[in-house]
C-alpha atoms as a printed R data frame, in Angstrom:
    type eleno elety resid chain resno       x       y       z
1   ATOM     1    CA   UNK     A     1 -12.616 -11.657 -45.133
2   ATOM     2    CA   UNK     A     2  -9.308 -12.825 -47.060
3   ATOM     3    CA   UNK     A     3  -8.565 -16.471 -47.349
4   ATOM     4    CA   UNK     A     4  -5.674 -16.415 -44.323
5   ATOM     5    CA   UNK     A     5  -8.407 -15.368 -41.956
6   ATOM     6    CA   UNK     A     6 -10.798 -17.906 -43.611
7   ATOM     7    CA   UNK     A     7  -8.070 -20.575 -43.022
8   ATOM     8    CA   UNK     A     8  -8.112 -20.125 -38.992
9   ATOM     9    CA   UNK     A     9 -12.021 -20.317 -38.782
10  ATOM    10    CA   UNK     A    10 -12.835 -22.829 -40.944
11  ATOM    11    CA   UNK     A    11 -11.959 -26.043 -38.266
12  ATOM    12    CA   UNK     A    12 -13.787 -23.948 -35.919
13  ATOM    13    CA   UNK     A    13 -17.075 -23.135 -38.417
14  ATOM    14    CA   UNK     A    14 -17.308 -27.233 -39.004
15  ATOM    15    CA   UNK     A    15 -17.647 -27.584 -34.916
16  ATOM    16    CA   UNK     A    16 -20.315 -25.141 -35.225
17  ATOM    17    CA   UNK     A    17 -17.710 -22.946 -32.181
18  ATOM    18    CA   UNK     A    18 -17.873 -19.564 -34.427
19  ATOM    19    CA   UNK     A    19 -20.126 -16.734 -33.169
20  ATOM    20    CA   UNK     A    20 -23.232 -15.290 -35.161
21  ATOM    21    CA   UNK     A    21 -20.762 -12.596 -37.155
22  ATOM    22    CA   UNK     A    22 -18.009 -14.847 -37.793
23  ATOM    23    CA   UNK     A    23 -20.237 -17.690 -38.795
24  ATOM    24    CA   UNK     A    24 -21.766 -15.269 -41.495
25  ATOM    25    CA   UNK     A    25 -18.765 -13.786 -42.297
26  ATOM    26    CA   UNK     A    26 -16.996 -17.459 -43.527
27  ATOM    27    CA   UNK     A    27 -19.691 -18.697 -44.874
28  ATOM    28    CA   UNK     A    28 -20.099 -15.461 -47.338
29  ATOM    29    CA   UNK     A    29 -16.412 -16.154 -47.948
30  ATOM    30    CA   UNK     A    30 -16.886 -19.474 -48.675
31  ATOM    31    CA   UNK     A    31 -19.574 -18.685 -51.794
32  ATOM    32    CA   UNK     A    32 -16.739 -16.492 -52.931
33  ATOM    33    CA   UNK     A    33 -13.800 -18.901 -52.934
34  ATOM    34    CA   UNK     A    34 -14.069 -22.269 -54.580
35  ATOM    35    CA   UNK     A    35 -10.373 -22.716 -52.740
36  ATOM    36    CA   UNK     A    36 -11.665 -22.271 -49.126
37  ATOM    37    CA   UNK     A    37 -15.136 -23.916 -50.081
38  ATOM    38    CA   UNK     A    38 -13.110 -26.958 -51.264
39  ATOM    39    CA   UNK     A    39 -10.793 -26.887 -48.212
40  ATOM    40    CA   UNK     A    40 -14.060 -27.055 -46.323
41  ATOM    41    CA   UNK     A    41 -15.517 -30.131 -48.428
42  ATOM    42    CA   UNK     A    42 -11.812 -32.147 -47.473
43  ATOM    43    CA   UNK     A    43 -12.302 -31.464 -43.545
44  ATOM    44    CA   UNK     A    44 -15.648 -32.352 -43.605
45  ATOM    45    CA   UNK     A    45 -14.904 -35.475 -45.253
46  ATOM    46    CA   UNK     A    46 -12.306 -36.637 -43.045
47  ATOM    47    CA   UNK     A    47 -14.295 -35.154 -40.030
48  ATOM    48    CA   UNK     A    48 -17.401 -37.165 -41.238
49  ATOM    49    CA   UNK     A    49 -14.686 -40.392 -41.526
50  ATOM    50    CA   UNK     A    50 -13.523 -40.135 -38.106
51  ATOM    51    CA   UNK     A    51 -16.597 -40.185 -36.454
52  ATOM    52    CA   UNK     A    52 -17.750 -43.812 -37.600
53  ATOM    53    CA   UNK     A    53 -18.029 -45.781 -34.982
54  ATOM    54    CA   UNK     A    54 -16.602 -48.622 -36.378
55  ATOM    55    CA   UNK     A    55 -13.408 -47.231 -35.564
56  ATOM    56    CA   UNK     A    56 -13.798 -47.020 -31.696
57  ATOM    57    CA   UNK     A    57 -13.010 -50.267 -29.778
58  ATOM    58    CA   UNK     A    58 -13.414 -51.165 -26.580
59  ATOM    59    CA   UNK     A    59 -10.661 -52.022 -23.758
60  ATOM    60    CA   UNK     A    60 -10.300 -55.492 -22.613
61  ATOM    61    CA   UNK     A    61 -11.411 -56.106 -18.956
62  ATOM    62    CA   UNK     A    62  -7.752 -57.388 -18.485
63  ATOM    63    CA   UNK     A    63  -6.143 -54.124 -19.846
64  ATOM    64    CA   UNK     A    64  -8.604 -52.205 -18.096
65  ATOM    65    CA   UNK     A    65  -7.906 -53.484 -14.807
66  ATOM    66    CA   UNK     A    66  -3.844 -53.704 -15.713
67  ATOM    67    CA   UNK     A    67  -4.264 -49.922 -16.179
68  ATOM    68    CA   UNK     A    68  -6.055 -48.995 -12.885
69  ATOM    69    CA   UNK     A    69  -3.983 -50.856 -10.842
70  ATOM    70    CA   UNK     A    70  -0.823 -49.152 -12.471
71  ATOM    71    CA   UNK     A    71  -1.969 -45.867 -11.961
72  ATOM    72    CA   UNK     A    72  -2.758 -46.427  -8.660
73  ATOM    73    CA   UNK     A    73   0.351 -47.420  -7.402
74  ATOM    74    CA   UNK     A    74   1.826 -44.438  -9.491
75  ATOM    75    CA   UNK     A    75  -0.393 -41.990  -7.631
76  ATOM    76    CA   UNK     A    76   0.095 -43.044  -4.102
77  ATOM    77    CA   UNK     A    77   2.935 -41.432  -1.975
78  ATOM    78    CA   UNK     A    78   5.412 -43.505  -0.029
79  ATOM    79    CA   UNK     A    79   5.187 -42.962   3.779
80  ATOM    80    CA   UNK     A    80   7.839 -40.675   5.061
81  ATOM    81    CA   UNK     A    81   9.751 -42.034   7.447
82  ATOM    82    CA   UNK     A    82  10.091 -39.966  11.010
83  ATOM    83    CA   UNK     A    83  13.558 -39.205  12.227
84  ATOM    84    CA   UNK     A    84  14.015 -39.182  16.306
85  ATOM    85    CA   UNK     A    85  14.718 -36.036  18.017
86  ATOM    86    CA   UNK     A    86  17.903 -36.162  18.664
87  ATOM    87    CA   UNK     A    87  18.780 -34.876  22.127
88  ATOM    88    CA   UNK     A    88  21.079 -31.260  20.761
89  ATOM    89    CA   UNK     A    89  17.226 -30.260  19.020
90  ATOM    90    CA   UNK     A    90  15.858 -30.759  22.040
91  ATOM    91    CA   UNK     A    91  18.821 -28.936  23.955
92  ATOM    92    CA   UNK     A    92  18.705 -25.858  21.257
93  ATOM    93    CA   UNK     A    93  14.915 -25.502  21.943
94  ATOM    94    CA   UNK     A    94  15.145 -25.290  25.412
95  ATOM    95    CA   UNK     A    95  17.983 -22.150  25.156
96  ATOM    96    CA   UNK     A    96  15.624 -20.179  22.746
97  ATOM    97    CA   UNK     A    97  13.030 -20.628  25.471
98  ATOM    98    CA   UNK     A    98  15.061 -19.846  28.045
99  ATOM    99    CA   UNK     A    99  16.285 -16.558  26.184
100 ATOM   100    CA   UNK     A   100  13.145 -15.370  25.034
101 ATOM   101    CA   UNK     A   101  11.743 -15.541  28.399
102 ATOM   102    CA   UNK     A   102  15.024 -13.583  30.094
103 ATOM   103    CA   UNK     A   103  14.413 -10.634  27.248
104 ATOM   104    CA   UNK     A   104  11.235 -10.725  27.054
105 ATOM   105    CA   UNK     A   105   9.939  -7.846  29.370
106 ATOM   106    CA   UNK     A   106  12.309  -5.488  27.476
107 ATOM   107    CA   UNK     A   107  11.138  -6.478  24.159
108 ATOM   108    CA   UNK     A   108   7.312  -5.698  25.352
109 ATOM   109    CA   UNK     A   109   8.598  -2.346  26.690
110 ATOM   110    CA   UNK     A   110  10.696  -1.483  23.376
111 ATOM   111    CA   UNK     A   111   7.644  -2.870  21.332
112 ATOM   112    CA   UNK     A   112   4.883  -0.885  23.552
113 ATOM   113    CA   UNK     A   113   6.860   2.166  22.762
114 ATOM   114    CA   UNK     A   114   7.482   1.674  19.229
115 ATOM   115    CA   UNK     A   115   3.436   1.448  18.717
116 ATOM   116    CA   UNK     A   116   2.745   4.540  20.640
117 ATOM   117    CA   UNK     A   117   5.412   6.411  18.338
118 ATOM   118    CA   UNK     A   118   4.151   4.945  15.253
119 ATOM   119    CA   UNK     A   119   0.849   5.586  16.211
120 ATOM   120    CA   UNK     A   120   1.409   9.323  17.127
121 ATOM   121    CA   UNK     A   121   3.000   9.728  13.392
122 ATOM   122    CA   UNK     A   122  -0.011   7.849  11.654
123 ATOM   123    CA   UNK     A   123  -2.315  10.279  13.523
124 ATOM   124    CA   UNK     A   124  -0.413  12.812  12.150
125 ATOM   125    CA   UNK     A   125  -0.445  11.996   8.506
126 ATOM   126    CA   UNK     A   126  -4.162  11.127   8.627
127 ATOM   127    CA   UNK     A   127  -4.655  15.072   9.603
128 ATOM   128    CA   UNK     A   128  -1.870  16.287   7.232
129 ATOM   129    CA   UNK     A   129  -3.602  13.979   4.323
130 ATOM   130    CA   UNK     A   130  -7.280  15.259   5.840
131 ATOM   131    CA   UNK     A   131  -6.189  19.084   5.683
132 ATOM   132    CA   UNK     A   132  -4.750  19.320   1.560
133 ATOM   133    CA   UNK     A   133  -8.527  18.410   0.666
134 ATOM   134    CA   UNK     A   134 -10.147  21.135  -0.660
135 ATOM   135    CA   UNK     A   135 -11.319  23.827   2.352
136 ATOM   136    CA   UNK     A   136  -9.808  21.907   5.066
137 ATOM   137    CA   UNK     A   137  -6.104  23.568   5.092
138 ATOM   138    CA   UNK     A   138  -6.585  26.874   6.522
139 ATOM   139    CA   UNK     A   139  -9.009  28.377   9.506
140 ATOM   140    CA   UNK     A   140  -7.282  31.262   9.286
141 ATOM   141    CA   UNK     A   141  -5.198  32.579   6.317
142 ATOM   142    CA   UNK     A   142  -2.977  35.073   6.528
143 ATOM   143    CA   UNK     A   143   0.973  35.499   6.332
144 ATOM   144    CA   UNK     A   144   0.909  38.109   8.977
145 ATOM   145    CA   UNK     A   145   1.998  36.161  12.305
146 ATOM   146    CA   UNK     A   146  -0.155  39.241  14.427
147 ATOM   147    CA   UNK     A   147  -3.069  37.758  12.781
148 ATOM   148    CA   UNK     A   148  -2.584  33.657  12.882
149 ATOM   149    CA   UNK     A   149  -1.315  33.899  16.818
150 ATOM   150    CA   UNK     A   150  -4.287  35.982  18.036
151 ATOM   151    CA   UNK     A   151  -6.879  34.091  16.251
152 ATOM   152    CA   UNK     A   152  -6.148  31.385  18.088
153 ATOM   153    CA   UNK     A   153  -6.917  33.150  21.531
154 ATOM   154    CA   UNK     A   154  -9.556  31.250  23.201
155 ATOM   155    CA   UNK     A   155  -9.854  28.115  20.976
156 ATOM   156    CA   UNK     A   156  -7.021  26.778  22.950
157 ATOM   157    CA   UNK     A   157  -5.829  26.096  26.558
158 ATOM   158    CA   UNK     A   158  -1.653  27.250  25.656
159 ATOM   159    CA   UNK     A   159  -0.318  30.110  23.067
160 ATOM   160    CA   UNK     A   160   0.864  28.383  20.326
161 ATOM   161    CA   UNK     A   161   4.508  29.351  18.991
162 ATOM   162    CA   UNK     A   162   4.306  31.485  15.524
163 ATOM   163    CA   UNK     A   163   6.744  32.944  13.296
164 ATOM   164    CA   UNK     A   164   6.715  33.473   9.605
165 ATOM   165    CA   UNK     A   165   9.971  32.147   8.304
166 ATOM   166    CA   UNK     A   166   9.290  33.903   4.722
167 ATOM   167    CA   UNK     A   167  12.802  35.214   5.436
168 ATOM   168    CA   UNK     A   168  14.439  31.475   5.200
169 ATOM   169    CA   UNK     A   169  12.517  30.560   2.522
170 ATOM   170    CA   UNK     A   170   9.002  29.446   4.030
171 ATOM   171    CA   UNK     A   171   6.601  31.813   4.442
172 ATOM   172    CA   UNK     A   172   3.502  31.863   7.061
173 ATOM   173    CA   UNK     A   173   0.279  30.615   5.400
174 ATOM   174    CA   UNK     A   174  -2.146  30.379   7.998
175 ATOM   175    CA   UNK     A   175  -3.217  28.399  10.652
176 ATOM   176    CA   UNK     A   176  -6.311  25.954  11.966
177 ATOM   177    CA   UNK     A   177  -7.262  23.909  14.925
178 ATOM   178    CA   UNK     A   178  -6.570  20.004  13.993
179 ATOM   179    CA   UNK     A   179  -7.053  16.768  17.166
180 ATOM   180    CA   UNK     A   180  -4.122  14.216  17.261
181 ATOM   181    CA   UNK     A   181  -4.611  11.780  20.033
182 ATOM   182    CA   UNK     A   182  -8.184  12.898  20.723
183 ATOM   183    CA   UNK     A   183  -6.831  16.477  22.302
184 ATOM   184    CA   UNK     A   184  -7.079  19.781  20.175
185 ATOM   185    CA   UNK     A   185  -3.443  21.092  18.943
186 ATOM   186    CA   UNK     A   186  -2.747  23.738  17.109
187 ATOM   187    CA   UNK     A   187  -1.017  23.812  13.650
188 ATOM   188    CA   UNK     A   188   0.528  26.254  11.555
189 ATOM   189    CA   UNK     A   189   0.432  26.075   8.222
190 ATOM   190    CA   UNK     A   190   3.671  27.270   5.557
191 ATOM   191    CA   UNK     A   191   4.598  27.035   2.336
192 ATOM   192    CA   UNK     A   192   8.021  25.837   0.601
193 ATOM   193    CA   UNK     A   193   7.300  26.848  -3.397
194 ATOM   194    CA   UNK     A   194   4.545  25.104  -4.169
195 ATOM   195    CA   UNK     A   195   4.472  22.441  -1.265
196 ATOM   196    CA   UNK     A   196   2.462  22.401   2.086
197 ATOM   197    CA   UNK     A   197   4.201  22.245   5.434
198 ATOM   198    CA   UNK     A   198   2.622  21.160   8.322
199 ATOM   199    CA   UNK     A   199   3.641  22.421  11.977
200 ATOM   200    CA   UNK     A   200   1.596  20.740  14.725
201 ATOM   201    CA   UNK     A   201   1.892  21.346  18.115
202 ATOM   202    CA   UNK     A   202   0.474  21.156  21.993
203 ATOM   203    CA   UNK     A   203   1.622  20.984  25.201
204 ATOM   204    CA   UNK     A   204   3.093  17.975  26.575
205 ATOM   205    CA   UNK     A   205   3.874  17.273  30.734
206 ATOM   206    CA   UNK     A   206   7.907  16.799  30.598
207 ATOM   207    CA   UNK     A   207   9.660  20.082  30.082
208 ATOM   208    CA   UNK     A   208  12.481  18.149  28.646
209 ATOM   209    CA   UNK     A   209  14.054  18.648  25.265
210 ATOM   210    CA   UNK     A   210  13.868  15.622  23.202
211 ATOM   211    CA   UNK     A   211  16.274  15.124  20.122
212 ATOM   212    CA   UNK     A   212  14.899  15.690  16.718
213 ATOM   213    CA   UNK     A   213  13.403  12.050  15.160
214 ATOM   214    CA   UNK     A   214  12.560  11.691  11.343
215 ATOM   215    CA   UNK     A   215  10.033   9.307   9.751
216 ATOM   216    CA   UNK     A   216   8.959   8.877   6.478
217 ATOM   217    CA   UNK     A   217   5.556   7.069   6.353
218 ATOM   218    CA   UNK     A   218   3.522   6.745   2.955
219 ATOM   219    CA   UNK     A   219   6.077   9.642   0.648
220 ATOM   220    CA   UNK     A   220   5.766  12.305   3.686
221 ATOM   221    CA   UNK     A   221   8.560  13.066   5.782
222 ATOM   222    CA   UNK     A   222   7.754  13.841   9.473
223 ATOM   223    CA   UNK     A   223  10.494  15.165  12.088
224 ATOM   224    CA   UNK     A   224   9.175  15.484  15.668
225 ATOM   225    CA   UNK     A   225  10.522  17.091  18.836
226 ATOM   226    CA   UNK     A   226   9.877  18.539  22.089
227 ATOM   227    CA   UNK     A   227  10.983  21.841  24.070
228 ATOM   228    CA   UNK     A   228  10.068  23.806  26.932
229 ATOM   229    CA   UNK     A   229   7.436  21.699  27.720
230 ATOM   230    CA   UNK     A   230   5.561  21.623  24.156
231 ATOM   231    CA   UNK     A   231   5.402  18.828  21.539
232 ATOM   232    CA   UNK     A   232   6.003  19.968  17.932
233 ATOM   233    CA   UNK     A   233   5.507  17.782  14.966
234 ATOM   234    CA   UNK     A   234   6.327  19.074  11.495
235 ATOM   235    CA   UNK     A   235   5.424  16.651   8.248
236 ATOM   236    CA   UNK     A   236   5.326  17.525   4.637
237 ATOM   237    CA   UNK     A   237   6.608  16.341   1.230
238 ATOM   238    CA   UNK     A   238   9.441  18.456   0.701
239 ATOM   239    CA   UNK     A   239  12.402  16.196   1.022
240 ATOM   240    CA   UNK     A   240  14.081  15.202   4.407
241 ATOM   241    CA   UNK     A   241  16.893  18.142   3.849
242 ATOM   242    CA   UNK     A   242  13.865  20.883   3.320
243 ATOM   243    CA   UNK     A   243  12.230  19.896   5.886
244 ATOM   244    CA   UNK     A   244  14.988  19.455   8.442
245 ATOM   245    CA   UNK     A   245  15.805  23.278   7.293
246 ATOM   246    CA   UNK     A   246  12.640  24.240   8.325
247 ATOM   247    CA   UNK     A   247  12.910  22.445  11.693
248 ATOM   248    CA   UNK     A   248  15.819  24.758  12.520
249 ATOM   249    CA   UNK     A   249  14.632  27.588  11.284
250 ATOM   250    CA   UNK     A   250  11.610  27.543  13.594
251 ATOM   251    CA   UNK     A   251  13.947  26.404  16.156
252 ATOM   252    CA   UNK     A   252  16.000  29.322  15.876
253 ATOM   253    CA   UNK     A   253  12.882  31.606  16.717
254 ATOM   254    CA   UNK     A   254  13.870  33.238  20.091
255 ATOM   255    CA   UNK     A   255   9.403  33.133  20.580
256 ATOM   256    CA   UNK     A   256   8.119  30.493  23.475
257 ATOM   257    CA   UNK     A   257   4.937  29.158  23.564
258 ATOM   258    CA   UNK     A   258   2.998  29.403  26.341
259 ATOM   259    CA   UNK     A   259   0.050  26.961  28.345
260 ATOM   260    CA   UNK     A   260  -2.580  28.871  29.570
């Protein structure tokens, strides 16, 4: 130990507030060092002459009880004083009643649907999260679509679409059976370089098409649609332009598929 570290400790080795090791350690310093071990003797000393008691006096009753009342009345808060409602508060509240009442059906309708959507897409990044652990991607594996579309004969109530897009830059990688809103879908599995893509899909009861809608929820980008009658979801982390690439791609497949 040099005599800078000594300095710090030494206050702290009079209290007796060192630990075991650093007790030892200044005190083998101190046997070392008549400078530190005379440093010590001075703080002792005036440690030893601030402790008589001689020096402590007692407060008067008087400035005792001058002191508690002062810090009473420091300590307690004035009361606040209430201002009337004034009759335009009163006039404002009743509108926003009056307006939130008038809109409120179609804000339970727009908020109803927003939930259902959002919890469609959270459904589907739970599975597309589930399926890139370790032997849960792929039932079937294969880039050949004569081998993913037949393999799913029987496992399913409707042919699912399939094409392998290795042309447009995604090839086929397989497919498995996944369950989004407690009903079995199918989804197709492709690559872009080294990323996963996601295609789910099942059959829905309007046969209308549906404009594309994008989402991004927790990094993964999910576009969803319908046509002829089916429900396609595709979600990956390839960026928005990627994916939306891949959307028309599959889009541009002349194939159908078709319930059972």
């Amino acid at each position: 130990m040099m005599c800078d570290d000594a300095k710090l400790l030494l206050h702290a080795y009079l209290d007796d507030e060192l630990g075991a090791g650093d007790s030892a350690a200044v005190a083998h310093h101190m046997r070392e060092c008549p400078a530190c071990t005379a440093r010590f003797d001075a703080y002792a000393t005036l440690h030893k002459a601030l402790s008589q008691p001689e020096l402590y006096h007692r407060a008067s009753d008087a400035l005792r009880q001058r002191w508690t009342a002062s810090t009473a009345v420091a300590v307690t808060p004035p009361p606040r004083a209430r201002r009337p409602r004034t009759p335009l508060s009163v006039a404002a509240a009743a509108g926003f009643v009056a307006a939130l009442l008038l809109s409120g059906p179609a804000w339970l309708h727009l908020l109803r649907s927003g939930r259902a959507a959002d919890a469609l897409v959270a459904d589907v990044v739970s599975g597309h999260v589930r399926s890139l652990q370790q032997q849960h991607l792929m039932d079937v594996v294969s880039t050949n679509q004569h081998t993913v579309k037949p393999w799913f004969e029987g496992k399913l109530d409707f042919a699912p679409r399939v094409k392998d897009l290795s042309d447009e830059g995604f090839p086929l990688a397989g497919g498995r059976l996944d369950a989004v809103e407690g009903r079995s879908v199918a989804v197709l599995v492709y690559k872009r370089r080294l990323h996963v893509i996601n295609l789910y899909q099942w059959p829905v009861e309007t046969g209308a098409v549906s404009p594309q809608t994008v989402a991004q929820e927790h990094g993964y980008t999910v576009i969803r649609w319908t046509d002829a009658g089916m429900q396609y979801i595709a979600i990956s982390d390839v960026n928005e332009s990627d994916l939306r690439q891949f959307v028309l791609a599959f889009q541009n497949d002349g194939g159908t598929a078709v319930a059972r």
